[in-house]
C-alpha positions in Angstrom: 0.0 0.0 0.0 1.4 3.5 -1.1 2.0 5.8 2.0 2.3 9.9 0.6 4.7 11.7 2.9 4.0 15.7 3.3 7.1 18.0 3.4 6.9 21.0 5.9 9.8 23.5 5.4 11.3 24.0 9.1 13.4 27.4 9.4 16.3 28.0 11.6 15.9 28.9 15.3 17.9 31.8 16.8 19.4 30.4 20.0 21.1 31.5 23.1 23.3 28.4 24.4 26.0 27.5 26.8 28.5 24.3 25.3 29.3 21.3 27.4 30.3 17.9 26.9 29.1 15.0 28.7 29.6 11.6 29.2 26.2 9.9 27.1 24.7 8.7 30.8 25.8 12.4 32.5 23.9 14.4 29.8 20.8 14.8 32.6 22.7 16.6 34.8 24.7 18.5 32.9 21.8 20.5 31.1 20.0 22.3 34.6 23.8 24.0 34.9 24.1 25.3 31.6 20.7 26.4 31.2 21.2 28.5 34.0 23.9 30.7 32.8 21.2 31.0 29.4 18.5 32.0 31.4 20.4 34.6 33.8 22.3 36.5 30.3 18.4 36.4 29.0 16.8 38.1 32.0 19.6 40.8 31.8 18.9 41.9 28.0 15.8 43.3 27.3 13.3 42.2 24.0 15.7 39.0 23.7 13.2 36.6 24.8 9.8 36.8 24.0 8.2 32.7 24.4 10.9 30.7 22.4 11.5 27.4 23.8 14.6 25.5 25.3 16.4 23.8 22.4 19.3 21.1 23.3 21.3 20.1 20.7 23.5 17.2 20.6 26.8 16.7 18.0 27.3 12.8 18.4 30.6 11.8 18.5 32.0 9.3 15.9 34.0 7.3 18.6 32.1 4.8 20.6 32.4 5.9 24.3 33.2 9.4 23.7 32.0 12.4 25.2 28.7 14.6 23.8 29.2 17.9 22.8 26.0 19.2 23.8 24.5 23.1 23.0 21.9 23.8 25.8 20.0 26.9 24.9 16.8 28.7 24.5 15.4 30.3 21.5 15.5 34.1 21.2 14.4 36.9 19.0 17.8 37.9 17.6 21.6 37.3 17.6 24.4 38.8 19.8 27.3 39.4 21.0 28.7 36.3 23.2 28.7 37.2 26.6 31.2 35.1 29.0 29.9 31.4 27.9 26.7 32.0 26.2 27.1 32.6 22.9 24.7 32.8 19.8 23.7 29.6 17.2 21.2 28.1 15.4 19.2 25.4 14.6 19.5 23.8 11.1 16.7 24.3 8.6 15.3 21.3 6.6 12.8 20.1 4.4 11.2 16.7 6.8 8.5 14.9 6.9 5.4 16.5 8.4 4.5 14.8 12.2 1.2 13.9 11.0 3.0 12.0 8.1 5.1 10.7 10.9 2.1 9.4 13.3 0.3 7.3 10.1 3.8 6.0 9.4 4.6 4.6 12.8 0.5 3.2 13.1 
C-alpha cells in the first residue's frame, strides 16, 4: 500500500546556548547547569526573549564511548554578541516529513 509523505519547510531557530560535553549517561545533569547561565544572560537583555522554547542540541561523537558535545539553549528573538559562555547559534533548517505523516507512518 502506497504511503504519501508531506514535506513542511522547518526554518532555523535563533538560539542563546552555553556548550558542554558529557559523558552519554551524564547528559541529565549537565543541562539544569548550563541552562542556567542562558537564562540569567536572557533576564539581563531586554526584548531577547519573547516565548521561544529550550532547544538542546546534541553533536554525536564518531567514537564509541566518547563524550557529547551538547549546545543547551533557549530560542531568542535575535543574535548577539557572546557574553562570557553564552554565545549565539542556530538550529539547522530542513525540508522533513510532516509529524502527522510521521504518526500514520509509525500506526
Amino acid at each position: 500500500m502506497p504511503v504519501s509523505v508531506n514535506l513542511e519547510t522547518v526554518h532555523p531557530r535563533k538560539l542563546a546556548a552555553v556548550r558542554r560535553e558529557a559523558a552519554p549517561g551524564a547528559v541529565g545533569s549537565a543541562w539544569g547547569p548550563a541552562l542556567g547561565k542562558v537564562w540569567e544572560f536572557i533576564r539581563s537583555q531586554p526584548g531577547l526573549w519573547t516565548d521561544g522554547h529550550n532547544i538542546f542540541l546534541y553533536h554525536h561523537p564518531t567514537q564509541p564511548g566518547a563524550l557529547i558535545l551538547c549546545d543547551f539553549g533557549v530560542e531568542v528573538t535575535r543574535t548577539f554578541e557572546t557574553a562570557g559562555e553564552v554565545y549565539a547559534t542556530e538550529t539547522q533548517g530542513a525540508r522533513l516529513p510532516s509529524p502527522s505523516t510521521v504518526a500514520r507512518t509509525i500506526e
